[in-house]
py3Dmol code that shows the C-alpha trace and the ligand (Angstrom):
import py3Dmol

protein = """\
ATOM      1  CA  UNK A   1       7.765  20.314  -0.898  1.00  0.00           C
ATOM      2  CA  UNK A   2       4.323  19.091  -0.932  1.00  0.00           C
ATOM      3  CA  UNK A   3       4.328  17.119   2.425  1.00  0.00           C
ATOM      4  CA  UNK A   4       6.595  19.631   4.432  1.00  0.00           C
ATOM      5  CA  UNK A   5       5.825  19.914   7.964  1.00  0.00           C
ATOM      6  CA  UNK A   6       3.556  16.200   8.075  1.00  0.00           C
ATOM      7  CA  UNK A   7       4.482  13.033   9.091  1.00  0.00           C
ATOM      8  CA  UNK A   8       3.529  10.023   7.265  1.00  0.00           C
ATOM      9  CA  UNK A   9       3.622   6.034   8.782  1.00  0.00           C
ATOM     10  CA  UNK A  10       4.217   3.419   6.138  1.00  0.00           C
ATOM     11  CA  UNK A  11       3.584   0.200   6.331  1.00  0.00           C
ATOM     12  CA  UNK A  12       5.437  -2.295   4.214  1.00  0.00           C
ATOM     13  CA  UNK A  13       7.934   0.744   4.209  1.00  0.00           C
ATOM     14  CA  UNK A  14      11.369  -2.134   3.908  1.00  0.00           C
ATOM     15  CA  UNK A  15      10.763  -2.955   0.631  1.00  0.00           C
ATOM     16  CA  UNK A  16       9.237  -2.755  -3.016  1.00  0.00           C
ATOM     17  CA  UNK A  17       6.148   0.096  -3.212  1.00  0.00           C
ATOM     18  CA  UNK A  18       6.313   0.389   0.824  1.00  0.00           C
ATOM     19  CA  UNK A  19       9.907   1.528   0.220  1.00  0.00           C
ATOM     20  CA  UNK A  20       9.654   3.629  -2.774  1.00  0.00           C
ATOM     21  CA  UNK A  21       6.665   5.608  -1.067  1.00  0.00           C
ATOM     22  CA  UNK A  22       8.542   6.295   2.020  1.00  0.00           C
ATOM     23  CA  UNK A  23      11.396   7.430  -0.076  1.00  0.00           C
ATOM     24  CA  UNK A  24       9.287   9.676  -2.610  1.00  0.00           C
ATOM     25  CA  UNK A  25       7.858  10.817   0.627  1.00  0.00           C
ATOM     26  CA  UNK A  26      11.144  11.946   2.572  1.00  0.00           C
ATOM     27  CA  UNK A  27      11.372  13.562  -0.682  1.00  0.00           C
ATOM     28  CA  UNK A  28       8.990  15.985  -0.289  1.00  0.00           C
ATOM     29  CA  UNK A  29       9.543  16.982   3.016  1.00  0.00           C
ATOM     30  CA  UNK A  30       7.177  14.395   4.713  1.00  0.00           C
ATOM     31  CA  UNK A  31       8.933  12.882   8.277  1.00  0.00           C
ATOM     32  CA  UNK A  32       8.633   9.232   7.398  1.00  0.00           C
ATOM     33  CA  UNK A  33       8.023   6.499   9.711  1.00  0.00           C
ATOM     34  CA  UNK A  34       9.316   3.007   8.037  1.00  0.00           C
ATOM     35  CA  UNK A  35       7.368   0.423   9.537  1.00  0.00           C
ATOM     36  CA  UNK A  36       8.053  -3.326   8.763  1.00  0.00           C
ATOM     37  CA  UNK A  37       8.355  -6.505  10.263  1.00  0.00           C
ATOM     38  CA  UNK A  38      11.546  -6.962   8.699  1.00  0.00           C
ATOM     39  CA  UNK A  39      13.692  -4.542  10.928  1.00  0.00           C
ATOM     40  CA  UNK A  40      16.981  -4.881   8.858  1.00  0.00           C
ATOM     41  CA  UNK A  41      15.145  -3.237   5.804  1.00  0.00           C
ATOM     42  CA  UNK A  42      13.164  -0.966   7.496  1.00  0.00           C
ATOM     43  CA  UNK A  43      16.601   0.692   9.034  1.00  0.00           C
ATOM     44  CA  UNK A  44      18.268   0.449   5.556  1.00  0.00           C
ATOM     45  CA  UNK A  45      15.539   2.636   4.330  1.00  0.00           C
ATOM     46  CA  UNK A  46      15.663   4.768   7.113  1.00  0.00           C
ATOM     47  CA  UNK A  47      18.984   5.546   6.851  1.00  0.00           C
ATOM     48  CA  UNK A  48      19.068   5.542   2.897  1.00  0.00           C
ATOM     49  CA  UNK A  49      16.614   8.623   3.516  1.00  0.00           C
ATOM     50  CA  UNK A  50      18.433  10.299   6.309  1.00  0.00           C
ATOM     51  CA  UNK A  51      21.700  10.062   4.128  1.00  0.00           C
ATOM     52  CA  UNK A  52      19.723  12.279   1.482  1.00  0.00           C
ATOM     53  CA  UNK A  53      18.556  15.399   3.991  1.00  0.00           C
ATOM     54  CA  UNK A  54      15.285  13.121   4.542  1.00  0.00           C
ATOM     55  CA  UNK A  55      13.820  12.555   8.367  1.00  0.00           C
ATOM     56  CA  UNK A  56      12.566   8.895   8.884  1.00  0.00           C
ATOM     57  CA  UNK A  57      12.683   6.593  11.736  1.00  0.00           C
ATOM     58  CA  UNK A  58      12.762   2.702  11.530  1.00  0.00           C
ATOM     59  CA  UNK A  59      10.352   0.956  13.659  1.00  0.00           C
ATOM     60  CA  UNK A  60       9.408  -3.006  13.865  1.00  0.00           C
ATOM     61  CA  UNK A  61       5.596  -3.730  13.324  1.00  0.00           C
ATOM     62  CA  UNK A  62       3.186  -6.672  12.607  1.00  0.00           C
ATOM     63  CA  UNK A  63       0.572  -5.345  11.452  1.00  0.00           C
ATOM     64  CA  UNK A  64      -1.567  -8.410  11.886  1.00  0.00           C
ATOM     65  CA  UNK A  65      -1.004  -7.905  15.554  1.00  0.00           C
ATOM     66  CA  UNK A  66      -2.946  -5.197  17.642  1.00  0.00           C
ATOM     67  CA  UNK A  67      -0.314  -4.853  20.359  1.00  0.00           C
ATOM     68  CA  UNK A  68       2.595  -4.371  17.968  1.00  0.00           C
ATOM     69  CA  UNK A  69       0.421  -1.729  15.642  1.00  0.00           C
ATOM     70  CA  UNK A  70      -0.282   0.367  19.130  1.00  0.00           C
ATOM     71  CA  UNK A  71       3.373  -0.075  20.256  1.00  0.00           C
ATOM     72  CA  UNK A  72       4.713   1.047  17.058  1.00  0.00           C
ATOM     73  CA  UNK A  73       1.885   4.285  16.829  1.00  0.00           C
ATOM     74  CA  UNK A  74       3.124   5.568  20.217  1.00  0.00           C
ATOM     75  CA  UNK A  75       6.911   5.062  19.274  1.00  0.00           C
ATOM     76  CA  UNK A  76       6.045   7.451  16.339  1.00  0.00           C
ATOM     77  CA  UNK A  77       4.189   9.884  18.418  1.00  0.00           C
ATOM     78  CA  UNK A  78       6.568   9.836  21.153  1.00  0.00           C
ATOM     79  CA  UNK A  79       9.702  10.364  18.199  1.00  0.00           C
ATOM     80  CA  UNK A  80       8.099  12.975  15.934  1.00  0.00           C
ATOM     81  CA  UNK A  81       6.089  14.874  19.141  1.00  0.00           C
ATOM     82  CA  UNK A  82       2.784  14.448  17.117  1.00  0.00           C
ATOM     83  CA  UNK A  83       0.281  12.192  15.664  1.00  0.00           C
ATOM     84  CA  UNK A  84       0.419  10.500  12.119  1.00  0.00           C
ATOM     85  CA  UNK A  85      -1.180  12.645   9.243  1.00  0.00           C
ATOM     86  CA  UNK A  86      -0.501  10.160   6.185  1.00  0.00           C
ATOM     87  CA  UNK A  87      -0.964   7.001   6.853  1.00  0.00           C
ATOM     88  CA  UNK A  88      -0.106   4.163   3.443  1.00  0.00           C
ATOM     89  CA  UNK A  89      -0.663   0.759   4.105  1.00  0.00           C
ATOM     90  CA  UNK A  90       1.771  -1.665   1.851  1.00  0.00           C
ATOM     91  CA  UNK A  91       2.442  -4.720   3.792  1.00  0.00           C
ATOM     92  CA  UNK A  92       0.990  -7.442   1.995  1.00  0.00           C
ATOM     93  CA  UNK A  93       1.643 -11.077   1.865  1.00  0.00           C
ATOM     94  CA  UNK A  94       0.847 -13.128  -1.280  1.00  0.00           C
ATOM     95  CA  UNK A  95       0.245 -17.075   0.013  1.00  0.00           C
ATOM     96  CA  UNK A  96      -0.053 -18.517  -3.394  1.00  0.00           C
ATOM     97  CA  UNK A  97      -1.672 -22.312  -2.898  1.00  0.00           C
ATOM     98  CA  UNK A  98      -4.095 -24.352  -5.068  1.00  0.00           C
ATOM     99  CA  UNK A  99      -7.264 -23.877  -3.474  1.00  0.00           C
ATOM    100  CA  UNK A 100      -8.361 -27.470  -3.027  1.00  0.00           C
ATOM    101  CA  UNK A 101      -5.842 -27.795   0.075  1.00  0.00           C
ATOM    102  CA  UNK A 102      -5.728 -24.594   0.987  1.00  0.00           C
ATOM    103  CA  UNK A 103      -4.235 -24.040   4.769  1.00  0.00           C
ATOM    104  CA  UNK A 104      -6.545 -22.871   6.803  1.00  0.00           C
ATOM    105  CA  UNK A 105      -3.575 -21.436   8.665  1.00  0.00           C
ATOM    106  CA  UNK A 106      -2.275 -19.421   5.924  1.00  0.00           C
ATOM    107  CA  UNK A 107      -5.427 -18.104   4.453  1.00  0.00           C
ATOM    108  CA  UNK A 108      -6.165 -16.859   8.066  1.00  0.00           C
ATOM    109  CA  UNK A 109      -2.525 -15.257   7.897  1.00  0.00           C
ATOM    110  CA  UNK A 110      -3.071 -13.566   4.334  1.00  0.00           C
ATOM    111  CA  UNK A 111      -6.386 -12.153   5.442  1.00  0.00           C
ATOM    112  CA  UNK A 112      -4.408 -10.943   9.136  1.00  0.00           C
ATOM    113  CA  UNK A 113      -1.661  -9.162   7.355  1.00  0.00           C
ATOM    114  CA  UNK A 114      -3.529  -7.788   4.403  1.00  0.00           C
ATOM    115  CA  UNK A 115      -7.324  -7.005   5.652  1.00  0.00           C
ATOM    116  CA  UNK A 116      -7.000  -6.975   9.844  1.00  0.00           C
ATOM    117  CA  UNK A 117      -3.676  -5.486   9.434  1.00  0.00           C
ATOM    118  CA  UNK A 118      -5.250  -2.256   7.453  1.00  0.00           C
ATOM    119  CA  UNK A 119      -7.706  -2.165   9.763  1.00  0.00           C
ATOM    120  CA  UNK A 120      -5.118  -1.619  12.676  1.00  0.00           C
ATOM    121  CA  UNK A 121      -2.989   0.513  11.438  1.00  0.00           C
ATOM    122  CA  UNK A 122      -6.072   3.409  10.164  1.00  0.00           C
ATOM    123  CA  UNK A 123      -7.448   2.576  13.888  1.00  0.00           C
ATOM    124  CA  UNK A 124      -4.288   3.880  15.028  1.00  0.00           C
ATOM    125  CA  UNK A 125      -3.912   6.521  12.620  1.00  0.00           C
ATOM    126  CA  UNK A 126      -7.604   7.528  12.711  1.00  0.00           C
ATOM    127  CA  UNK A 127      -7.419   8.615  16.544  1.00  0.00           C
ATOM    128  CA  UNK A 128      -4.658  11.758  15.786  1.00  0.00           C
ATOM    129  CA  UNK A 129      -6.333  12.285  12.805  1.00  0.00           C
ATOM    130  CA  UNK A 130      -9.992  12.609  14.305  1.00  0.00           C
ATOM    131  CA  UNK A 131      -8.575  15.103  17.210  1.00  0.00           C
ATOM    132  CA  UNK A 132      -6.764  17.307  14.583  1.00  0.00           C
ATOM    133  CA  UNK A 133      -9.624  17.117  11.581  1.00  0.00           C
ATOM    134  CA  UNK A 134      -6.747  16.048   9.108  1.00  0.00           C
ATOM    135  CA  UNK A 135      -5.644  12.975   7.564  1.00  0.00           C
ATOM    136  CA  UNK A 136      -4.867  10.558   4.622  1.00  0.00           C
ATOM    137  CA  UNK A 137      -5.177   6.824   4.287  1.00  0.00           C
ATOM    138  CA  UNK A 138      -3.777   4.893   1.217  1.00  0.00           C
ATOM    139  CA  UNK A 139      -4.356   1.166   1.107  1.00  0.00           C
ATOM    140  CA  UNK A 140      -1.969  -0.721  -1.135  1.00  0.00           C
ATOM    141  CA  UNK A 141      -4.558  -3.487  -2.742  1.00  0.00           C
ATOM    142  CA  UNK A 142      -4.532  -5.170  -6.095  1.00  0.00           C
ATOM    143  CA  UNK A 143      -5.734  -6.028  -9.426  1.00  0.00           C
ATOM    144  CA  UNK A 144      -6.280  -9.252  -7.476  1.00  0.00           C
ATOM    145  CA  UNK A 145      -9.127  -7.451  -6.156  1.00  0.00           C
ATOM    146  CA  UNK A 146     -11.285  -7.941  -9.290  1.00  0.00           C
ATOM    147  CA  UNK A 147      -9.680 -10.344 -11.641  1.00  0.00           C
ATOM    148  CA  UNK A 148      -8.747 -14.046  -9.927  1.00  0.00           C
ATOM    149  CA  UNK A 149      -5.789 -15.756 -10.612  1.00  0.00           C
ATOM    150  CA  UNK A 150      -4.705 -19.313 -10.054  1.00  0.00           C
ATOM    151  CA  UNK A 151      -3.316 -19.944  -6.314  1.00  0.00           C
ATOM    152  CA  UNK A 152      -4.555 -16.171  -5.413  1.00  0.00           C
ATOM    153  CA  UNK A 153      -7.789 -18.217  -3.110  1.00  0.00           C
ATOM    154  CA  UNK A 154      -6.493 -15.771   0.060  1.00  0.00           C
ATOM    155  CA  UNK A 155      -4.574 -13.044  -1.611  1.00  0.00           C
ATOM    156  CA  UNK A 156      -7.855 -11.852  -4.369  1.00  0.00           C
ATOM    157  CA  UNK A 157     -10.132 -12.282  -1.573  1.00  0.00           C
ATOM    158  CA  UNK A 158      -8.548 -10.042   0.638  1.00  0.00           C
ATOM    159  CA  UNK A 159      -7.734  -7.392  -1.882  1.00  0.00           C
ATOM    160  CA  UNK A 160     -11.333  -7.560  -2.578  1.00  0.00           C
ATOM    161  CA  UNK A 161     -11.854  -6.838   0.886  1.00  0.00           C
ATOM    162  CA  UNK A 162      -9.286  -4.403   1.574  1.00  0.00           C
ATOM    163  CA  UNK A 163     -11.352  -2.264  -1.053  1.00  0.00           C
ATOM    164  CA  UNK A 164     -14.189  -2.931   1.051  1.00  0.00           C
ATOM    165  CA  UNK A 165     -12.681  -1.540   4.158  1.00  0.00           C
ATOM    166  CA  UNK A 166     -11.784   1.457   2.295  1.00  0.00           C
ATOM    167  CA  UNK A 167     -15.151   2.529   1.336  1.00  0.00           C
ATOM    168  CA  UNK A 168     -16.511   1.542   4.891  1.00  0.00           C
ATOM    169  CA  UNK A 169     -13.555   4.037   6.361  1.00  0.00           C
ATOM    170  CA  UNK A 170     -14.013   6.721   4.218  1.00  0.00           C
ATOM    171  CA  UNK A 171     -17.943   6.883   4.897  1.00  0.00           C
ATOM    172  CA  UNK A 172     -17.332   7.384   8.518  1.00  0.00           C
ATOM    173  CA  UNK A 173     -13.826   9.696   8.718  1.00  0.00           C
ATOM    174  CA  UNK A 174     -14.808  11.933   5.698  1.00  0.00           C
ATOM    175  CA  UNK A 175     -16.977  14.251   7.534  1.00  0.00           C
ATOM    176  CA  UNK A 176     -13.686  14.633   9.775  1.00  0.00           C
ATOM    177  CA  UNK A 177     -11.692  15.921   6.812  1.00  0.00           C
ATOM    178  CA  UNK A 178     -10.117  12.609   6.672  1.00  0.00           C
ATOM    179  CA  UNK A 179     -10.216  10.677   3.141  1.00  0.00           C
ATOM    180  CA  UNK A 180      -9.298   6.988   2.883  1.00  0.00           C
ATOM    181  CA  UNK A 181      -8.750   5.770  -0.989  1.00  0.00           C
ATOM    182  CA  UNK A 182      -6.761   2.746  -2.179  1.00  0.00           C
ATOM    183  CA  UNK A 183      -4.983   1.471  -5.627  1.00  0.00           C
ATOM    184  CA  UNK A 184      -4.958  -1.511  -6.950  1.00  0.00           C
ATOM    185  CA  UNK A 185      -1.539  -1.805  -8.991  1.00  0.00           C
ATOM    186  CA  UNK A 186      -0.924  -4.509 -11.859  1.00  0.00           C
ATOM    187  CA  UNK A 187       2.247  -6.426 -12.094  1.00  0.00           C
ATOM    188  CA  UNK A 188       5.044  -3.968 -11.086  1.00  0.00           C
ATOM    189  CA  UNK A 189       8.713  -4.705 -11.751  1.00  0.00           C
ATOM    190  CA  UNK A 190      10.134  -4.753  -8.181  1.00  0.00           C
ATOM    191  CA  UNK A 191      13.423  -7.326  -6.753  1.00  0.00           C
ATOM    192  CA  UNK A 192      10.968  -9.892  -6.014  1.00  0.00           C
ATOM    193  CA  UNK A 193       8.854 -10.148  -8.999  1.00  0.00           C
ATOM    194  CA  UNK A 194      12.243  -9.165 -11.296  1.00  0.00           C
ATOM    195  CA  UNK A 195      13.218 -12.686  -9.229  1.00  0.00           C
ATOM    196  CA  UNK A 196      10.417 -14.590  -9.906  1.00  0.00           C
ATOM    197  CA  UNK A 197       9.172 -13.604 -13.048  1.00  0.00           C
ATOM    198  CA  UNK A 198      10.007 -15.876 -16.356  1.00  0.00           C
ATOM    199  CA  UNK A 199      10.360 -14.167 -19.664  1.00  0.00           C
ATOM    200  CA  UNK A 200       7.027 -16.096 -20.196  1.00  0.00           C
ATOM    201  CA  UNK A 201       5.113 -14.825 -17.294  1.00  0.00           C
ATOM    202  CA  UNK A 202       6.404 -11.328 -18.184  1.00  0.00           C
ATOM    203  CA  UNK A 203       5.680 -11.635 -22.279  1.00  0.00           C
ATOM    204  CA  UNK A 204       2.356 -12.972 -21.104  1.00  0.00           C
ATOM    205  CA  UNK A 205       1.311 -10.112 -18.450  1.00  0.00           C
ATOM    206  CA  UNK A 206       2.664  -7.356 -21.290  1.00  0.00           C
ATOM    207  CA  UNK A 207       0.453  -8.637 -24.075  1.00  0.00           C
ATOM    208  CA  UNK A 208      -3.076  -8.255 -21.789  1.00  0.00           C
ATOM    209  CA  UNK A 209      -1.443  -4.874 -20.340  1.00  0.00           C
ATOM    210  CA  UNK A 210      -2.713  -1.963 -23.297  1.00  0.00           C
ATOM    211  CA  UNK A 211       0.268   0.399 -21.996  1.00  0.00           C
ATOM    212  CA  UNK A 212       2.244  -2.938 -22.670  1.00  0.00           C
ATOM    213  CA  UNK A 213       4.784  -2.897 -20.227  1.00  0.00           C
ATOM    214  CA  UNK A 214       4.703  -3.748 -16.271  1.00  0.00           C
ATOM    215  CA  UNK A 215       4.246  -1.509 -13.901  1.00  0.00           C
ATOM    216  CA  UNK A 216       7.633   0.542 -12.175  1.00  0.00           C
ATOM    217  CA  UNK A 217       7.642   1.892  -8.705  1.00  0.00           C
ATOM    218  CA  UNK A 218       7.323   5.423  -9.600  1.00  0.00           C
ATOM    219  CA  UNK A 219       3.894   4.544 -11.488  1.00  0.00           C
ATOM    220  CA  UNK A 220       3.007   3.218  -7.951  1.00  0.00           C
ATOM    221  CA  UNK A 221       4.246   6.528  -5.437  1.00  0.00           C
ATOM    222  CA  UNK A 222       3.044   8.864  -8.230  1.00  0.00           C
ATOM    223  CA  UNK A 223      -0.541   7.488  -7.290  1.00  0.00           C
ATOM    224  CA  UNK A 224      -0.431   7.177  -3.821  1.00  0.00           C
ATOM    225  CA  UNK A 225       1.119  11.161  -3.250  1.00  0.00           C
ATOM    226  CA  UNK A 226      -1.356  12.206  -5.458  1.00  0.00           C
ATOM    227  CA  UNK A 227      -4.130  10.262  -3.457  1.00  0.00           C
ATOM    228  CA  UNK A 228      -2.231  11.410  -0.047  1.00  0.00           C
ATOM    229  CA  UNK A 229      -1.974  15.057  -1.378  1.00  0.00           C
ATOM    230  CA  UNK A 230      -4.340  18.625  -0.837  1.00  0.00           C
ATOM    231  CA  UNK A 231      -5.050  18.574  -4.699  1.00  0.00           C
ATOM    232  CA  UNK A 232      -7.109  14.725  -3.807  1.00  0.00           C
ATOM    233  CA  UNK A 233      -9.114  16.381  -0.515  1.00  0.00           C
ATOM    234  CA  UNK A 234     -12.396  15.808  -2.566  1.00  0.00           C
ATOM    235  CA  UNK A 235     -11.253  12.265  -3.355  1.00  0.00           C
ATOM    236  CA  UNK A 236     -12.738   9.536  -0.951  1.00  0.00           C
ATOM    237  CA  UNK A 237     -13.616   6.050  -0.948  1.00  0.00           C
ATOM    238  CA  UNK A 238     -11.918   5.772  -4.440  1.00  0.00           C
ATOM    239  CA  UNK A 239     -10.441   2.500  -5.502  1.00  0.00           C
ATOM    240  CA  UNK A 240      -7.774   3.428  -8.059  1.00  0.00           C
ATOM    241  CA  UNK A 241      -5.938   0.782 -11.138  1.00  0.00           C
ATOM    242  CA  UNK A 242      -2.385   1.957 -11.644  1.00  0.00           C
ATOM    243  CA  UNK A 243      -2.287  -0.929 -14.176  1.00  0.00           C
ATOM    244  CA  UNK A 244      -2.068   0.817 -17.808  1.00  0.00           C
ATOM    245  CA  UNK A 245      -5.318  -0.326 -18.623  1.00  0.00           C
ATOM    246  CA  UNK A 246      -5.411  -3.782 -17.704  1.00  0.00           C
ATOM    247  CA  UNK A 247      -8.315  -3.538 -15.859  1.00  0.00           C
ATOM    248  CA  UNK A 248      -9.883  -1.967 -18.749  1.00  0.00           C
ATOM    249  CA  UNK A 249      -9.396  -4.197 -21.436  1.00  0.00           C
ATOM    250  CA  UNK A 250     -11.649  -6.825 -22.503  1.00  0.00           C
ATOM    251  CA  UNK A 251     -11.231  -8.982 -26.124  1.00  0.00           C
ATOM    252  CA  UNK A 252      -9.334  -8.200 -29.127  1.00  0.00           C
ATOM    253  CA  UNK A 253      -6.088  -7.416 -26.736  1.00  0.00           C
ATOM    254  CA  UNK A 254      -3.874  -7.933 -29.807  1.00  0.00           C
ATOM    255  CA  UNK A 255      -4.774  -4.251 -30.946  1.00  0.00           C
ATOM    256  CA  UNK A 256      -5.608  -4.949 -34.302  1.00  0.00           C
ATOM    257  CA  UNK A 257      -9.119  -4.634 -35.715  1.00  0.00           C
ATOM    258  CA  UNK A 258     -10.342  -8.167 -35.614  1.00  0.00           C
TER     259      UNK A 258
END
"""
ligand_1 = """\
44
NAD
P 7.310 -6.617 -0.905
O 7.326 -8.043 -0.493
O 8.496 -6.039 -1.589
O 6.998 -5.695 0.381
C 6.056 -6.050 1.348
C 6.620 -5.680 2.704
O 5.621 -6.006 3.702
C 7.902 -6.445 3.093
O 8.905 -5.527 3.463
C 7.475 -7.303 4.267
O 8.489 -7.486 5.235
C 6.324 -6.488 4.834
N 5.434 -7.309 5.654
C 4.973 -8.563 5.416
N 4.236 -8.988 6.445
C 4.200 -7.973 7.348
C 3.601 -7.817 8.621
N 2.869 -8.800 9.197
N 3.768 -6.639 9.269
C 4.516 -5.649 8.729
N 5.129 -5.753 7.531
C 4.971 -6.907 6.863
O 6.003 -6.447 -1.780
P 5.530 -5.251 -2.743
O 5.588 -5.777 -4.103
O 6.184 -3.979 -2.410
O 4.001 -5.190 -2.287
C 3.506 -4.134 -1.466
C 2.007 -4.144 -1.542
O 1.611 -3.992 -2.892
C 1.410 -5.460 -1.048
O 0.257 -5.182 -0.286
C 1.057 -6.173 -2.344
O -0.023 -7.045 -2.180
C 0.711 -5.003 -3.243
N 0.836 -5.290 -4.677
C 2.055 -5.588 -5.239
C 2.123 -5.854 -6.603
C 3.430 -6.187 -7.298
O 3.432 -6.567 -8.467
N 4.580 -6.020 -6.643
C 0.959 -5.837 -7.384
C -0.248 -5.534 -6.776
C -0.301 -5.258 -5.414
"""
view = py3Dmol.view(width=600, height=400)
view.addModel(protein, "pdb")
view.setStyle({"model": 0}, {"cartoon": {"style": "trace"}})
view.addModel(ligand_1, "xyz")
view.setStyle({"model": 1}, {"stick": {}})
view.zoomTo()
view.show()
């Protein structure tokens, strides 16, 4: 049990890689906090891990909001009797809109939840962590982070600066024996994007991918308990593609020699 006696606050934690981290988690002996705004889903998961030995709590957060962030860090304190150790940021809204008419309103939200949001949540984190001289930060970005895509005007720029943040954090809590990394997954096959996705879009997104095939959520909480684990203490700052290569490639994506 990798993660037994430390207690880990996910954000995002109701659904898709949020979800399958606090479950992978619970797993190995981490007591999970699933944070979401979406209460319903972060009690499902709660109680989906309790029903299998697990510990978790469900607790409401927006994490664009600094009163709801502090509320929900004190509710984990004051439920698990100590500070947070691991701390994985997930929740992450997409806001897909031509750019031309962008809403100012909604880029402002995208950047809230998926930049200020971060920021919040490792303030919170950072505080415990900082006392005790311990502590992991994973930020969930993107591919989006580097490579733009159509409608992605809010959603690639804050990815881009969610990596940002990550460096900035890990150059001031690393001499504190905290590290703060993120990854940046490629298309992974989750209910919404299983939903959403046409045989096209997937055919299309598996031919520029050279593992070709999408990402599944155990590609995604492989990465992040590595990142969160004692094996990655020298790892910091470190912006990670969990994207079978698609990152990496460049021309000639067909794989034969022309
Ligand atoms: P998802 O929609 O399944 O889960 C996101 C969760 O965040 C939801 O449960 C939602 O309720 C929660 N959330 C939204 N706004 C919130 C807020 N203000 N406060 C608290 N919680 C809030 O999405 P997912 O696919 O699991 O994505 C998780 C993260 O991974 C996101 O940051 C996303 O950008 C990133 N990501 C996903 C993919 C993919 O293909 N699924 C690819 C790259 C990056």
């Amino acid at each position: 049990m990798k993660f037994e006696n430390k207690t880990a606050f996910v954000t995002g934690g109701g659904s898709g890689i949020g979800e399958a981290a606090a479950v992978a988690l619970a797993a190995e002996g981490a007591r999970v906090v699933v944070a979401d705004l979406n209460f319903d889903n972060a009690s499902r998961v709660a109680e989906h891990i309790s029903s299998q030995g697990g510990a978790a709590f469900a607790v409401q957060i927006d994490v664009s909001n600094a009163d709801s962030v502090a509320s929900a860090f004190a509710l984990a304190k004051e439920w698990y009797g100590e500070t947070t150790q691991l701390l994985v940021n997930s929740a992450g809204i997409l806001g897909i809109h031509a750019f031309v008419d962008y809403p100012v309103d909604l880029f402002n939200k995208v950047m809230a939840v998926n930049v200020t949001g971060a920021f919040l949540c490792a303030q919170q984190a950072a505080q415990g962590m900082l006392n005790s001289g311990y502590g992991r930060i994973v930020n969930v970005a993107s591919i989006s982070a580097e490579r733009a895509g159509i409608g992605r005007t809010a959603y690639g720029t804050s990815k881009a600066a969610l990596v940002g943040l990550t460096r900035q954090l890990s150059m001031e809590l690393g001499a504190s024996g905290i590290s703060v990394n993120a990854i940046a997954p490629g298309p992974v096959v989750t209910p919404l994007t299983e939903a959403s996705y046409t045989p096209e879009t997937i055919e299309a997104y598996t031919s520029m991918i050279p593992a070709r095939r999408l990402g599944v959520l155990e590609d995604m909480t492989a990465a992040i308990l590595f990142l969160l684990s004692d094996g990655a203490a020298y790892i910091n700052g470190a912006y990670l593609p969990v994207d079978g290569g698609y990152l990496a490639s460049g021309v000639s994506k067909t794989g034969k020699l022309n």
